[in-house]
N, CA, C and O atoms as CSV, one atom per row, in Angstrom:
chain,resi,resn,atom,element,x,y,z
A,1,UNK,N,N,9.644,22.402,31.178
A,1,UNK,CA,C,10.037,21.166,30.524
A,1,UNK,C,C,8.916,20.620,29.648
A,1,UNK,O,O,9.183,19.888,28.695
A,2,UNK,N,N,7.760,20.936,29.932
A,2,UNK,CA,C,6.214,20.310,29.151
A,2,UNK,C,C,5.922,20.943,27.857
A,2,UNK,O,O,5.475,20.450,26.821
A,3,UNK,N,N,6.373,22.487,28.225
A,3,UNK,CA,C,6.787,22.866,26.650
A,3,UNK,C,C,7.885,22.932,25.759
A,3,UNK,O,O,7.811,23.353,24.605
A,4,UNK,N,N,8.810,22.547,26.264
A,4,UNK,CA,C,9.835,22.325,25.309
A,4,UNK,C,C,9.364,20.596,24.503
A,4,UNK,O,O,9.426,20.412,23.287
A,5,UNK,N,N,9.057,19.852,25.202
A,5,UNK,CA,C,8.336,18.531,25.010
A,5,UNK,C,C,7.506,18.328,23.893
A,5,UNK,O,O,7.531,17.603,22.898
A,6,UNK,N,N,6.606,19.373,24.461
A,6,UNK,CA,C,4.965,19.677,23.288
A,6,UNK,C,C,5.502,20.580,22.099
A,6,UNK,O,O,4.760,20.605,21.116
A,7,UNK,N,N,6.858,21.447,22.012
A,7,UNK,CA,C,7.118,22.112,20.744
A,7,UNK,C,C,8.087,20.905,19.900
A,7,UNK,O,O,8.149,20.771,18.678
A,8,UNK,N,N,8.678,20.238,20.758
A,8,UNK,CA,C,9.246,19.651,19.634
A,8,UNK,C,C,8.627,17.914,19.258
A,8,UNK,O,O,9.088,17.044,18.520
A,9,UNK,N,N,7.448,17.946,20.115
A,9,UNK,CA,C,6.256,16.756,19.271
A,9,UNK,C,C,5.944,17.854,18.195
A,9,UNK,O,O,6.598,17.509,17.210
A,10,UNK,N,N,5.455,18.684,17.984
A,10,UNK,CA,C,4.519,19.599,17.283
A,10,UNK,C,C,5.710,19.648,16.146
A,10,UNK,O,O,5.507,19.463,14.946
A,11,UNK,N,N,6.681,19.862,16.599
A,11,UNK,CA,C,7.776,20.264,15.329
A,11,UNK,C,C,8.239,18.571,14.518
A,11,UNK,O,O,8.898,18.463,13.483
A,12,UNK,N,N,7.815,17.712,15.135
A,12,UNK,CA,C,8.087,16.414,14.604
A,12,UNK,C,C,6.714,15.984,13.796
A,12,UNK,O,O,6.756,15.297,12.775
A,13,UNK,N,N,5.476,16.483,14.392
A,13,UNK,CA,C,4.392,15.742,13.610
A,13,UNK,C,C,4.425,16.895,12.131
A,13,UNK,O,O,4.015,16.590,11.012
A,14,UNK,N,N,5.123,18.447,12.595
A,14,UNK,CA,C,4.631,18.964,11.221
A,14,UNK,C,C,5.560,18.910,10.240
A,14,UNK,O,O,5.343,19.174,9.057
A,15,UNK,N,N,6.934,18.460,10.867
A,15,UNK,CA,C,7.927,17.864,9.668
A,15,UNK,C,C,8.826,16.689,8.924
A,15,UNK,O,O,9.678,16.460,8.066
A,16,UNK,N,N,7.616,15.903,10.336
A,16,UNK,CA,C,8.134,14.398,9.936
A,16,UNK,C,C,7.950,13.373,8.580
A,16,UNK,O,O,7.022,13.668,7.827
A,17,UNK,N,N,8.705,12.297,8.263
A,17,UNK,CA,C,8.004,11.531,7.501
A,17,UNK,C,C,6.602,11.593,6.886
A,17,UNK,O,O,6.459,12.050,5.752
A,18,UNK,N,N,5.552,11.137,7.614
A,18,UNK,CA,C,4.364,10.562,7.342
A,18,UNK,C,C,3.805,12.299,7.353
A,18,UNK,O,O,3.129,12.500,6.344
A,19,UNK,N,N,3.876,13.002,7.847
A,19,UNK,CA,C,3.391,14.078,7.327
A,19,UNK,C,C,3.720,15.244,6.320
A,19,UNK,O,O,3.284,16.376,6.113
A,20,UNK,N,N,4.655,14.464,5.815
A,20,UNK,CA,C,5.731,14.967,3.966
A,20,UNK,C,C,4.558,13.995,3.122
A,20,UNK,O,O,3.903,14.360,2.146
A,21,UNK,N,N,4.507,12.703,3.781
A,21,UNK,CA,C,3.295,11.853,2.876
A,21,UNK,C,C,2.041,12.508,2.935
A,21,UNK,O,O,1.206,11.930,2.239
A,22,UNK,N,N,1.854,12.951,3.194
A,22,UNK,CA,C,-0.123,13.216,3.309
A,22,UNK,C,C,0.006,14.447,2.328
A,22,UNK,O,O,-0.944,14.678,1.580
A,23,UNK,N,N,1.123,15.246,2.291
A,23,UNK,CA,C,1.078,16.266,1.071
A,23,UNK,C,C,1.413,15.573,-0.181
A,23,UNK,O,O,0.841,15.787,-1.250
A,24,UNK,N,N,2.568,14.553,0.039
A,24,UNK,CA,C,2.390,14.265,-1.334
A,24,UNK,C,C,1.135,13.543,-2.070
A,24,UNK,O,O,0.738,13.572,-3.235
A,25,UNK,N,N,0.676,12.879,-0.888
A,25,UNK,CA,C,-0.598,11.894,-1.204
A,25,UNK,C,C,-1.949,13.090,-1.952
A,25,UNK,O,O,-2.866,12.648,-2.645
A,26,UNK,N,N,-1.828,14.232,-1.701
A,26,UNK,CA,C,-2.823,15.134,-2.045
A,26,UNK,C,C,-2.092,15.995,-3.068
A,26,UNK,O,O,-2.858,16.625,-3.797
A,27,UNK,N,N,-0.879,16.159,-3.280
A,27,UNK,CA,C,-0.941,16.170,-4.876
A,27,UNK,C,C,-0.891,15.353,-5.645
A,27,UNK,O,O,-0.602,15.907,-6.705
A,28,UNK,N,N,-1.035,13.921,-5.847
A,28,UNK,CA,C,-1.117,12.500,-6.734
A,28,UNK,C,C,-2.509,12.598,-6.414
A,28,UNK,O,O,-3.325,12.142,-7.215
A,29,UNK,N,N,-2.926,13.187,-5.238
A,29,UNK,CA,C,-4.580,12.473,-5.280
A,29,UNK,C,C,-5.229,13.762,-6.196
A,29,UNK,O,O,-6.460,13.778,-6.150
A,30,UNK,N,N,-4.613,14.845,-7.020
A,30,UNK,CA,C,-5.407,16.296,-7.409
A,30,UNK,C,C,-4.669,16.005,-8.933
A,30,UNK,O,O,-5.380,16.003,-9.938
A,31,UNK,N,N,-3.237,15.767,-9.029
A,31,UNK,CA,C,-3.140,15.651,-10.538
A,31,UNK,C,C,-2.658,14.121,-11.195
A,31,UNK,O,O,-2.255,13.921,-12.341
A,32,UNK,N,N,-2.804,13.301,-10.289
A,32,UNK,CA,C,-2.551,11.825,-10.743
A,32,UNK,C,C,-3.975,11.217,-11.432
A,32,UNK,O,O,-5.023,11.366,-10.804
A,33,UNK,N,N,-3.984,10.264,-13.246
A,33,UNK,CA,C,-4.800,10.303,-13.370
A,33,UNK,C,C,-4.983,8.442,-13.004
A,33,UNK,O,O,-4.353,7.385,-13.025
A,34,UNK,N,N,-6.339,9.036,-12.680
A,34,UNK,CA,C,-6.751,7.134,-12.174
A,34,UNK,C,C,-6.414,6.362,-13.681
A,34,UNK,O,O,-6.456,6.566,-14.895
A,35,UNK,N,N,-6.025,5.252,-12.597
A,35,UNK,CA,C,-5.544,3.925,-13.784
A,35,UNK,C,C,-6.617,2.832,-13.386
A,35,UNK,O,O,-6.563,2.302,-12.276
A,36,UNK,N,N,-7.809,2.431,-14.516
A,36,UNK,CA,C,-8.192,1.292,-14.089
A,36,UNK,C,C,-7.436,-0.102,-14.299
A,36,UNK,O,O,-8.044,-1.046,-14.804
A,37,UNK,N,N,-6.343,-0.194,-13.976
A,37,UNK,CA,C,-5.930,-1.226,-14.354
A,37,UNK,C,C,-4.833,-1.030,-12.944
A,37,UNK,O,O,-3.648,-1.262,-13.182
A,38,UNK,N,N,-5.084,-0.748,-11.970
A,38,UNK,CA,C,-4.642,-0.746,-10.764
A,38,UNK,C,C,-5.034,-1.095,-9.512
A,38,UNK,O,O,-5.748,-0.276,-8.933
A,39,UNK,N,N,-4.786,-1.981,-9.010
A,39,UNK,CA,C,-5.479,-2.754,-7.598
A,39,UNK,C,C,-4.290,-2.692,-6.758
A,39,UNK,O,O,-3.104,-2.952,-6.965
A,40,UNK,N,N,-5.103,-2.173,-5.512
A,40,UNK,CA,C,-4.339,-2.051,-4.290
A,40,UNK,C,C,-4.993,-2.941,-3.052
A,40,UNK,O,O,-5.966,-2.335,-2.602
A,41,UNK,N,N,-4.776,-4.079,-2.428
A,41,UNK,CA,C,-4.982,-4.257,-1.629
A,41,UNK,C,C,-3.798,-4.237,0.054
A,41,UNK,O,O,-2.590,-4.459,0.129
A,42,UNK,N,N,-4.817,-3.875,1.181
A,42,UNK,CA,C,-4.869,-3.332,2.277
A,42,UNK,C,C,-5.287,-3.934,3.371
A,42,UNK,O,O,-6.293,-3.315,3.719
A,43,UNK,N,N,-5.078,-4.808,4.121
A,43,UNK,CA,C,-5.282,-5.743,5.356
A,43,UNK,C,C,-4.741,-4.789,6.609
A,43,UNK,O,O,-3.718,-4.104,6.603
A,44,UNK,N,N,-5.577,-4.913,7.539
A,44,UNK,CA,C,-5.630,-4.040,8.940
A,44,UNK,C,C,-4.051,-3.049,8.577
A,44,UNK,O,O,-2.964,-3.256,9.116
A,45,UNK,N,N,-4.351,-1.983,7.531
A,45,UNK,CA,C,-3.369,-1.215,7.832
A,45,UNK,C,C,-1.722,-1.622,7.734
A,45,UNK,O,O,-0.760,-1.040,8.235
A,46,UNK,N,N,-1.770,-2.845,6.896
A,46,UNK,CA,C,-0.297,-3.441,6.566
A,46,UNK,C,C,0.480,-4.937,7.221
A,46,UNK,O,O,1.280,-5.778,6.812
A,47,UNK,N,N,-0.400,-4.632,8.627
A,47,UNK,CA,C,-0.001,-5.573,9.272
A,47,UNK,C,C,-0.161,-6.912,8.659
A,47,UNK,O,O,0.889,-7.550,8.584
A,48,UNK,N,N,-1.310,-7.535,8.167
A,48,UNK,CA,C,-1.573,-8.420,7.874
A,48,UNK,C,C,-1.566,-8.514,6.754
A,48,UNK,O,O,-1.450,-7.410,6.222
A,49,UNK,N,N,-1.666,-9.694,5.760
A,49,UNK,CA,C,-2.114,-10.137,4.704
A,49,UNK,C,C,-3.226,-11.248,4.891
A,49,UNK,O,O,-3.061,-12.463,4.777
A,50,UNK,N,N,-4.418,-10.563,5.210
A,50,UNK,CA,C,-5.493,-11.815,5.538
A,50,UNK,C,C,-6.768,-10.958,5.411
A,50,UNK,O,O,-6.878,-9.771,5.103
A,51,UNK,N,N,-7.860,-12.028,5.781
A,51,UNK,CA,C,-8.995,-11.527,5.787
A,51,UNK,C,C,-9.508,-11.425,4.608
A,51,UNK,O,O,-9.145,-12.159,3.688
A,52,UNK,N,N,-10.554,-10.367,4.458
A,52,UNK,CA,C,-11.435,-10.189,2.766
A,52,UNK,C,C,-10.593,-9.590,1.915
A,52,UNK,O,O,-10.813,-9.757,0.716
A,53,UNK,N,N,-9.805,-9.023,2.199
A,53,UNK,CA,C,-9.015,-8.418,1.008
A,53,UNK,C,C,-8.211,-9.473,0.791
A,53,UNK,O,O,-8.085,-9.395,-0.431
A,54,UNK,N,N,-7.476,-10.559,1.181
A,54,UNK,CA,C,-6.938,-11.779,1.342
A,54,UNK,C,C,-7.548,-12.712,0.049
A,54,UNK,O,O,-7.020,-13.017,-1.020
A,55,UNK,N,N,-9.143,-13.091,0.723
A,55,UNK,CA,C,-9.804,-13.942,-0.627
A,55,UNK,C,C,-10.457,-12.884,-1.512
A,55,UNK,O,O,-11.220,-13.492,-2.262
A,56,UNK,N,N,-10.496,-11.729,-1.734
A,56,UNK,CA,C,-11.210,-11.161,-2.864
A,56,UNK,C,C,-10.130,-11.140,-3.581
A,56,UNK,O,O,-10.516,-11.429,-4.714
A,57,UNK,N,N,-8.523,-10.900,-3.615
A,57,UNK,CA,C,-7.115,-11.062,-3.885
A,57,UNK,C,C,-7.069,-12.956,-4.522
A,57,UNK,O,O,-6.883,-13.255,-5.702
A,58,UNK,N,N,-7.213,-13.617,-3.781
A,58,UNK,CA,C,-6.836,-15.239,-4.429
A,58,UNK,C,C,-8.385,-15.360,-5.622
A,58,UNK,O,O,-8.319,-15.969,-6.690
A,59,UNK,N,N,-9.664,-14.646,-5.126
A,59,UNK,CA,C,-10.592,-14.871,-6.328
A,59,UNK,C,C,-10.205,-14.092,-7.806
A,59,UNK,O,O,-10.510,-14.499,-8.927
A,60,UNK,N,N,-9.630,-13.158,-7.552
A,60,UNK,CA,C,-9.001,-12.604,-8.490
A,60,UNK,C,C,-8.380,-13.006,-9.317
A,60,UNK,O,O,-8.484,-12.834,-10.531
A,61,UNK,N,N,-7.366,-13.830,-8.485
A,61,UNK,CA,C,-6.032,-14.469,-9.358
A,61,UNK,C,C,-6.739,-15.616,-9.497
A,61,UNK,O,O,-5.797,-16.185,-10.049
A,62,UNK,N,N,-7.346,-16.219,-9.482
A,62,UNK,CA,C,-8.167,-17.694,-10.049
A,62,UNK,C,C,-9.145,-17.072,-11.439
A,62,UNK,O,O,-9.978,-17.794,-11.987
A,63,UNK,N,N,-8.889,-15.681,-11.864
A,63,UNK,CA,C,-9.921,-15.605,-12.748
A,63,UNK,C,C,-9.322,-15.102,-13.950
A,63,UNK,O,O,-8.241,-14.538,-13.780
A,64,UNK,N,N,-9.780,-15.172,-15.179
A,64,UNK,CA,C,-8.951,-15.359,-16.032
A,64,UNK,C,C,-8.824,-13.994,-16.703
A,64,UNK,O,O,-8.707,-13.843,-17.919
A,65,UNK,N,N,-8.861,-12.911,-15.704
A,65,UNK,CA,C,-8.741,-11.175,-16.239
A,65,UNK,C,C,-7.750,-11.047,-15.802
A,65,UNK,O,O,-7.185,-9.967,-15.975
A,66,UNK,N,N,-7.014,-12.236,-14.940
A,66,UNK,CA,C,-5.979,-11.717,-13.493
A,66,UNK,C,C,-4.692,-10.609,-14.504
A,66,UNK,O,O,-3.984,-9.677,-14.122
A,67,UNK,N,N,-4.880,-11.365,-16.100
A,67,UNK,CA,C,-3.570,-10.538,-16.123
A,67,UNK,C,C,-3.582,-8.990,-16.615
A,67,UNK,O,O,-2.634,-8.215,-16.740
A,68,UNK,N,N,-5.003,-8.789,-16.860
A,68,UNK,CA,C,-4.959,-7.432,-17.112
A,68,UNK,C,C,-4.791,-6.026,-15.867
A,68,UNK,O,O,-5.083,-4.849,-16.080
A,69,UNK,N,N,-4.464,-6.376,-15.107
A,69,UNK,CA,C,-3.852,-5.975,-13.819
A,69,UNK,C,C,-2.900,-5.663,-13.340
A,69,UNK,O,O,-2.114,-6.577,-13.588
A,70,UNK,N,N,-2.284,-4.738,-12.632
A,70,UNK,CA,C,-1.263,-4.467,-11.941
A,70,UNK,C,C,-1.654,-4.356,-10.062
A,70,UNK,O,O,-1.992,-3.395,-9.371
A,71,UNK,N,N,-1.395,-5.922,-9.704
A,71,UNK,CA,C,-1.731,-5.625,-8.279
A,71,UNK,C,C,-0.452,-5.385,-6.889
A,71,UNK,O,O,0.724,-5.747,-6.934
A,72,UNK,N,N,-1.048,-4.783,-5.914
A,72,UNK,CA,C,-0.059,-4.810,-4.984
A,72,UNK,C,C,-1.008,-4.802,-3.895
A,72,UNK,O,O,-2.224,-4.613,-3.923
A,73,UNK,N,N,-0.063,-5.095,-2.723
A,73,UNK,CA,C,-0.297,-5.485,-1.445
A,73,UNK,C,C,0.618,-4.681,-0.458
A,73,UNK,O,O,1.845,-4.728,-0.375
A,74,UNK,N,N,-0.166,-4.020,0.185
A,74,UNK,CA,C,0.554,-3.135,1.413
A,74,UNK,C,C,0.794,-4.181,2.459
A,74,UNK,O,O,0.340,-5.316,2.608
A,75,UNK,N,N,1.610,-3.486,3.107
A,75,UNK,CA,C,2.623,-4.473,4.174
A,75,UNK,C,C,3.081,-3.224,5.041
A,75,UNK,O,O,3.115,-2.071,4.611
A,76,UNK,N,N,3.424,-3.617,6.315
A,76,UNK,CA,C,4.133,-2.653,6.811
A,76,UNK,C,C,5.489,-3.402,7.355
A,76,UNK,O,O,6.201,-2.805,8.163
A,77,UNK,N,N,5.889,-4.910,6.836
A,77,UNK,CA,C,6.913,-5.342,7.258
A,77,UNK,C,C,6.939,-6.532,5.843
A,77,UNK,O,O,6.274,-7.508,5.495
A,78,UNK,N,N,7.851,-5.944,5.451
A,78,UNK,CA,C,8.116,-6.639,3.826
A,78,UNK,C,C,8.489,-7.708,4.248
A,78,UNK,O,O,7.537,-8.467,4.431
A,79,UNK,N,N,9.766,-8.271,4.574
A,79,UNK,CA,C,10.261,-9.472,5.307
A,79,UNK,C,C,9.451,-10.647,5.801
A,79,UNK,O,O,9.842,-11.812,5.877
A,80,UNK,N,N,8.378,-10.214,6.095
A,80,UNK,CA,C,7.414,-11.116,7.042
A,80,UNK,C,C,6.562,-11.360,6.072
A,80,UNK,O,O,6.252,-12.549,6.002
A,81,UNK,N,N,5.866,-10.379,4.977
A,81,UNK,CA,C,4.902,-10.421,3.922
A,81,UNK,C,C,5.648,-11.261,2.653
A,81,UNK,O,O,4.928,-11.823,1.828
A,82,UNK,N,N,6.776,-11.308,2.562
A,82,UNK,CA,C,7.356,-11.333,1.189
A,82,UNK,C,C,7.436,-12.945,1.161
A,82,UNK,O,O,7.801,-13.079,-0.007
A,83,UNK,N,N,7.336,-14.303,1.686
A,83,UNK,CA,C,6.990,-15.529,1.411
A,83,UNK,C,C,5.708,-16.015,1.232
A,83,UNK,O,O,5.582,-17.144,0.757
A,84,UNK,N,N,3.987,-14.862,1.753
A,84,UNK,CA,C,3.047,-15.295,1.303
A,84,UNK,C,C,3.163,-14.202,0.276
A,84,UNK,O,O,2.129,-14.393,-0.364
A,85,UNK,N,N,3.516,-13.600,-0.055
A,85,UNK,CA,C,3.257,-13.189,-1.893
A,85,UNK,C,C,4.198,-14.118,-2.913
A,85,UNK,O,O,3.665,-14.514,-3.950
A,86,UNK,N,N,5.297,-14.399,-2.697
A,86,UNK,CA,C,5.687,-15.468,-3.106
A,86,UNK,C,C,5.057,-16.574,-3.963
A,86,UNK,O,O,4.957,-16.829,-5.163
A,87,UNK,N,N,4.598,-17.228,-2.540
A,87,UNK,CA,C,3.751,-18.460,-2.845
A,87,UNK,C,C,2.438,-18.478,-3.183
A,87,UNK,O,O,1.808,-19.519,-3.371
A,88,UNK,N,N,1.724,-16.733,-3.323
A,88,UNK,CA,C,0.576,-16.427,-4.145
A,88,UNK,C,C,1.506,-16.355,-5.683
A,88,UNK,O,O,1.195,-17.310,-6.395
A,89,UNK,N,N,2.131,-15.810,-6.065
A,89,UNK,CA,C,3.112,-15.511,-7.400
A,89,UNK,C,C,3.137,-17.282,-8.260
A,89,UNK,O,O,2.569,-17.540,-9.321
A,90,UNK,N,N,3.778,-18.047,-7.602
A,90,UNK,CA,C,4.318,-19.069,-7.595
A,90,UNK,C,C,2.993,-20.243,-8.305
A,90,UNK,O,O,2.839,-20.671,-9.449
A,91,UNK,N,N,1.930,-20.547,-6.563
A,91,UNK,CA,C,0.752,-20.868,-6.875
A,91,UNK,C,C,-0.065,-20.648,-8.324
A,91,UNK,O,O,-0.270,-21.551,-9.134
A,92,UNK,N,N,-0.589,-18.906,-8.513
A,92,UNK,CA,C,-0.996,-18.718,-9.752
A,92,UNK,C,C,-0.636,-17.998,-11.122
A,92,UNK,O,O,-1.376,-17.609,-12.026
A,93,UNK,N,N,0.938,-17.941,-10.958
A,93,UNK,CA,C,1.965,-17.899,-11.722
A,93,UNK,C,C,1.175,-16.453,-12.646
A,93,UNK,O,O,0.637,-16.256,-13.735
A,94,UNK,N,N,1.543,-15.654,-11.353
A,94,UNK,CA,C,1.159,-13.953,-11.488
A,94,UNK,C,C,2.144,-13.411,-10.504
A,94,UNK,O,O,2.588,-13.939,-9.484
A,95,UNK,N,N,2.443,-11.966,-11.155
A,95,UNK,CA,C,3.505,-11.154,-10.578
A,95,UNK,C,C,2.588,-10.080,-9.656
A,95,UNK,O,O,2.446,-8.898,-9.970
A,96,UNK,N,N,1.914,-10.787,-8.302
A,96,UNK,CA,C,1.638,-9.582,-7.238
A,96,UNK,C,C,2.540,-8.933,-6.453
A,96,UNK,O,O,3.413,-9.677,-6.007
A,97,UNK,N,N,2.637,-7.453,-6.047
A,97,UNK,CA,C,3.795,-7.060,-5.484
A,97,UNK,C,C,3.472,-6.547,-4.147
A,97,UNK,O,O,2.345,-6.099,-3.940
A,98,UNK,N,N,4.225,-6.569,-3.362
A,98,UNK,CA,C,4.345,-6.090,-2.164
A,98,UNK,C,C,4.880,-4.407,-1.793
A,98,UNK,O,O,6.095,-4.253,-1.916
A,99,UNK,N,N,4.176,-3.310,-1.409
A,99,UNK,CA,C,4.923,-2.013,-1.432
A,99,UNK,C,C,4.541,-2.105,0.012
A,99,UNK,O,O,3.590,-2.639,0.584
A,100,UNK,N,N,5.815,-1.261,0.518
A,100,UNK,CA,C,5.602,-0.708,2.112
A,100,UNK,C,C,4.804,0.907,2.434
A,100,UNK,O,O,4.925,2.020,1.923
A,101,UNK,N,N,3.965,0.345,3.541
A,101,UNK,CA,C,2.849,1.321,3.625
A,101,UNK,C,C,3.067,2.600,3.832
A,101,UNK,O,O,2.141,3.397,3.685
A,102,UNK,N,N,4.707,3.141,4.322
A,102,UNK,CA,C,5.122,4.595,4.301
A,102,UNK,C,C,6.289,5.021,3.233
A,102,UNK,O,O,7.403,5.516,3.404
A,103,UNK,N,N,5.655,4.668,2.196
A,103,UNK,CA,C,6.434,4.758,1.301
A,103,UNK,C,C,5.528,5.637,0.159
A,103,UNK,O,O,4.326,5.865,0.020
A,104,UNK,N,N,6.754,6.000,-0.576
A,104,UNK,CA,C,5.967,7.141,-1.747
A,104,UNK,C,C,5.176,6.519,-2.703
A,104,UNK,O,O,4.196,6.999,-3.274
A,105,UNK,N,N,5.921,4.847,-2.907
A,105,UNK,CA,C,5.117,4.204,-3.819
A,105,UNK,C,C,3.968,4.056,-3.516
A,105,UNK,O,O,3.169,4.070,-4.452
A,106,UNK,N,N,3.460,3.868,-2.195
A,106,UNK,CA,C,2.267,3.572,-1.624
A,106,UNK,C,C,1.263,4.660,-1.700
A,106,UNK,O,O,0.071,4.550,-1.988
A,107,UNK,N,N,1.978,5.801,-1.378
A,107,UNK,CA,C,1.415,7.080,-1.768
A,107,UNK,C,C,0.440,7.498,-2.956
A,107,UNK,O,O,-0.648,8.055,-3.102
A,108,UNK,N,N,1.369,6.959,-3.662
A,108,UNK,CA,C,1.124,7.481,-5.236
A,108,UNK,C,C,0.351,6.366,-6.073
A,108,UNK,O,O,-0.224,6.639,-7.126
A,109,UNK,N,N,0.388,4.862,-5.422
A,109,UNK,CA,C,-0.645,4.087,-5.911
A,109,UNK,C,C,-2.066,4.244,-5.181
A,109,UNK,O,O,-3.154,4.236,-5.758
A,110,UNK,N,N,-1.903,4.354,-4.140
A,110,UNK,CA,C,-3.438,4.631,-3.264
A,110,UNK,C,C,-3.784,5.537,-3.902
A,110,UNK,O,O,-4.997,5.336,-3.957
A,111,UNK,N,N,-3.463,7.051,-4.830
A,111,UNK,CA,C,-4.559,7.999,-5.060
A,111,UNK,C,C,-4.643,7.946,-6.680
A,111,UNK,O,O,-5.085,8.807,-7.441
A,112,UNK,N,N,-3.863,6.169,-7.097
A,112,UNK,CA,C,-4.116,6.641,-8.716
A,112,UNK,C,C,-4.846,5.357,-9.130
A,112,UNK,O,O,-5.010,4.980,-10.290
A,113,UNK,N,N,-5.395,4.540,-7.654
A,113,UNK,CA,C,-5.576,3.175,-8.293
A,113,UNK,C,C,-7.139,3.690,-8.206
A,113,UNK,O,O,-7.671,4.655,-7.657
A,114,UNK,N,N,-7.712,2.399,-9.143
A,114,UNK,CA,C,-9.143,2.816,-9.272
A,114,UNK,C,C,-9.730,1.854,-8.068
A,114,UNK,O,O,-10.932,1.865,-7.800
């Protein structure tokens, strides 16, 4: 029973979701070309929207380059994230976006942002 268990964890980590991402993430990260005009911010892994990436994010948008930018904010629960980006949007009347952290978009901005 322990190996039927352990073959089909093994058959889930090598054909699951998040491990279809890590290949795609390494071909965007080999032929995607960096965009400096791309900001990604990242709080404990999605969960949050706080901390230093939080105020290096609001110093940003208080500065007057904010619009040469395309920013986003990982989340791993849009629903819960999507009223403080809002009321960052709203506040400094800038379009920051919210992408979910197992997602392709996320993928493909993490290996093209500068």
């Amino acid at each position: 029973m322990k190996f039927v268990s352990r073959v089909k964890n093994r058959l889930r980590d090598m054909f699951g979701r998040r491990s279809k991402l890590k290949y795609i993430y390494a071909y965007y990260y080999k032929y995607a070309h960096i965009q400096n005009n791309l900001i990604l911010f990242e709080s404990f892994h999605g969960k949050n929207i706080s901390d230093s990436p939080l105020a290096v994010l609001k110093e940003l948008l208080l500065s007057d380059e904010r619009d040469k930018f395309q920013i986003y904010v990982v989340s791993n629960n849009i629903e819960k994230h999507t009223p403080i980006i809002c009321d960052l949007n709203s506040k400094f009347n800038v379009n920051v976006k919210l992408v979910y952290l197992h997602s392709i978009k996320y993928v493909k901005i993490l290996a093209s942002a500068k």
